[in-house]
N, C-alpha and C positions, 0 to 999 in steps of 0.2 A: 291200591296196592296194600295187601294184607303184612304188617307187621307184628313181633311182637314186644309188649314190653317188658322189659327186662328189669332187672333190680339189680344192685350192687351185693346182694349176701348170695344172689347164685351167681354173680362171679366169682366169688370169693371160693366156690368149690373146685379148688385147684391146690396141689401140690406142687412141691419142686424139689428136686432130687441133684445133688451134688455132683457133679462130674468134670472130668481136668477137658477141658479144651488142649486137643491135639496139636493144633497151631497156635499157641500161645502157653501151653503150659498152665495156665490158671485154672482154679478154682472156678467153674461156674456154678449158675442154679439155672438148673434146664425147668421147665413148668411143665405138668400133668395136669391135663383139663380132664374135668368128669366127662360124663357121655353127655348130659346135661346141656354143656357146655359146647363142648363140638360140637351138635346139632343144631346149635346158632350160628356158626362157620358160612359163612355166604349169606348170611339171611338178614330180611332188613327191620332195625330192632329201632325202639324207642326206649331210649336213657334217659334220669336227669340227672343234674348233678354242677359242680361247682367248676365255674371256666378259669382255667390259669395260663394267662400269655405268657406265650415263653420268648416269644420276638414275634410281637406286631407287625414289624415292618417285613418280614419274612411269612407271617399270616400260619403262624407257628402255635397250636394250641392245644390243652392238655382236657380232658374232663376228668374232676379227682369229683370222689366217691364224699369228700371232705372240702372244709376252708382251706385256705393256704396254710393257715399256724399249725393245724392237724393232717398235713397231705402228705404221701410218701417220700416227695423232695426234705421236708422239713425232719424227715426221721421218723414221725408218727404212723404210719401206716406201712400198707406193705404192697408191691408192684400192682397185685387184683385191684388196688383201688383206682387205678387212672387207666387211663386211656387218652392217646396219641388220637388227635382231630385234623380228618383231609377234609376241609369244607368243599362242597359242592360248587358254590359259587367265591372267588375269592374278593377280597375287599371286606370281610366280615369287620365286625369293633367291639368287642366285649372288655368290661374291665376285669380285674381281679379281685376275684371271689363272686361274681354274677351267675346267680341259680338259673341253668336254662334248662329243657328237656330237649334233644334232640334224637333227631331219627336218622339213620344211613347204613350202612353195610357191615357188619363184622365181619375184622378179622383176626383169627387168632397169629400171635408170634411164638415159637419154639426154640427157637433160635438161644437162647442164652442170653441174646444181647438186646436191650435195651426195651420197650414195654412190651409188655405180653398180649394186650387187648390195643386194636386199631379200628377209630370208627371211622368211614373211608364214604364218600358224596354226602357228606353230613349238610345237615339242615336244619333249623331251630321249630321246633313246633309250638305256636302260638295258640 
């Protein structure tokens, strides 16, 4: 299976544009991805980057472009840096802050709410 590999500074080519949410009234940041970008949308990409559990016992996992001390949760960065992990097989165990590369699906979120990059049948490449 032909993938490709990606790097975190072309994800990083994205905007985001302020707009109120209709059903909620709030203030969001909707994302504008390059063309770049969207033409990784379905396609099966190889990342590396730093694993952060977000709940182990739920198999709940993040890949940040950074450590924990420097990652978007912490303030330092900004949503392009992580991505949201559906592992392929569950029962996976990484600690926090463990450098892996892995391969699986992109997909992008526009949505407003909550991460903008999903890496979906994820897998660790050795």
């Amino acid at each position: 299976m032909a993938q490709k590999t990606v790097d975190w500074a072309k994800l990083g080519e994205v905007r985001f544009v302020e707009r109120i949410d209709l059903s909620s009234g709030y203030l969001i940041e909707k994302p504008r991805f390059s063309k770049a970008i969207k033409a990784l949308e379905g396609k099966t990409i190889e990342i590396s980057g730093y694993i952060l559990p977000l709940s182990m016992a739920d198999d709940v996992y993040v890949l940040s472009r950074f450590p924990y001390a420097a990652c978007f949760f912490c303030g330092g960065a900004g949503l392009e840096s992580v991505m949201r992990i559906w592992f392929k097989d569950r029962g996976n165990s990484y600690r926090m802050d463990q450098y892996v590369r892995l391969r699986g699906v992109l997909t992008l979120s526009d949505s407003g709410e909550g991460l903008i990059y999903l890496l979906e049948k994820a897998e660790e490449v050795r």
